[in-house]
C-alpha positions as CSV (number, residue, x, y, z in Angstrom):
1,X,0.2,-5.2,26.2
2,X,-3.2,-3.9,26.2
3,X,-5.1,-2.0,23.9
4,X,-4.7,1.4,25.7
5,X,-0.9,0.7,25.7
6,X,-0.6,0.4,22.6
7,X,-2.9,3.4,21.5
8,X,-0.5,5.4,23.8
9,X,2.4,4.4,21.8
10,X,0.5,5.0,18.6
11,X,-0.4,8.3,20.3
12,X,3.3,9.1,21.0
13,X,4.6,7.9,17.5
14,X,2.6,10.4,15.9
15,X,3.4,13.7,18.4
16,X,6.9,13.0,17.9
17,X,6.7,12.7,14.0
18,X,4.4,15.6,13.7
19,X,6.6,17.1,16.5
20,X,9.6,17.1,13.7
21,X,8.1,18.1,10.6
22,X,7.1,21.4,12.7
23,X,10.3,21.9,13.9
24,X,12.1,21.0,10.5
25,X,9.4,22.9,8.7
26,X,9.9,26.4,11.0
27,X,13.4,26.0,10.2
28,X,12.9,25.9,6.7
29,X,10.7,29.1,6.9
30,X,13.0,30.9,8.9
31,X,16.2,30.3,7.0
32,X,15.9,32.6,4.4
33,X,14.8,35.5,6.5
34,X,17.4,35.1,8.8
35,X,20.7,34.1,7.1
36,X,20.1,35.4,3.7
37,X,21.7,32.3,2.0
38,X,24.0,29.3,2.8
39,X,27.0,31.4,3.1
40,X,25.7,33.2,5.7
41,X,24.3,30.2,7.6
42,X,28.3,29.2,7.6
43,X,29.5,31.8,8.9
44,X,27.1,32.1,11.7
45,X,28.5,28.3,12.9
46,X,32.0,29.6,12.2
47,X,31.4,32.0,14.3
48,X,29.6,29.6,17.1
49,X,32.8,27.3,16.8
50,X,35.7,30.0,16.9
51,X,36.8,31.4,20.6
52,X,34.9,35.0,21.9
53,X,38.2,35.8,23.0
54,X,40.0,35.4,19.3
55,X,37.0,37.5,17.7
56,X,37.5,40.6,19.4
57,X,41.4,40.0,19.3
58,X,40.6,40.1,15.3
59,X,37.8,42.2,15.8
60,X,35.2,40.7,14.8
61,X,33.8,40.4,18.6
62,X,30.3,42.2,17.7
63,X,29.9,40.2,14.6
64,X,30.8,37.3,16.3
65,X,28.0,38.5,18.9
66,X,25.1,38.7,16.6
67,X,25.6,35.5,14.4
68,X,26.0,33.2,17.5
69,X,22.8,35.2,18.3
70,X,20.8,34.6,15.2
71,X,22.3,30.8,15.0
72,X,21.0,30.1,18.7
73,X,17.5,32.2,18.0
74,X,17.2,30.1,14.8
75,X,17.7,26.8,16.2
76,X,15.7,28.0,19.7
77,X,12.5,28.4,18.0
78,X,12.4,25.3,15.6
79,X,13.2,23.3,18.7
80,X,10.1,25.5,20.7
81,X,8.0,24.9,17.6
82,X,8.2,20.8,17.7
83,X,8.5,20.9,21.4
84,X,5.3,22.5,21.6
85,X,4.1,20.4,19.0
86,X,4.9,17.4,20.4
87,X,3.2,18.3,23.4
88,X,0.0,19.8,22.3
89,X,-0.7,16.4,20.3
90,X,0.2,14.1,23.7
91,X,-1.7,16.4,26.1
92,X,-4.7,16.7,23.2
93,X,-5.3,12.9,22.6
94,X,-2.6,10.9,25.0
């Protein structure tokens, strides 16, 4: 292994770590102002777990609708966040 192989890896180490605390950090952020508190955050995965068909059978079909939608938002823009992250660092000095 040469020396530019292993800066590489050193170089790829680092994006992903930094690539994580972003993406853990944006979630972080973002919790409060979009589930309010931890009960909310559960319902929003109760929601993402129980049939579409069930929830409007119950009625719930358009609550249902918008916590899947703020879950999948949520999670969609941590993962962007680090993604980008990650990428930014391996393009800038990889």
């Amino acid at each position: 292994m040469c020396i530019e192989e292993a800066g590489r890896d050193v170089v790829f180490i680092v994006a992903l770590i930094l690539g994580l605390v972003v993406c853990v950090g944006v979630w972080v952020a973002l919790f409060k102002l979009t589930f309010d508190d931890r009960d909310g955050f559960f319902e929003c995965v109760m929601y993402c777990f129980k049939p579409d068909l069930w929830s409007w059978i119950q009625g719930d079909g358009l609550e249902d609708f918008w916590c899947t939608l703020k879950l999948n938002s949520w999670l969609a823009v941590g993962f962007a966040a680090g993604a980008g992250t990650f990428l930014g660092v391996v393009s800038l000095f990889g």
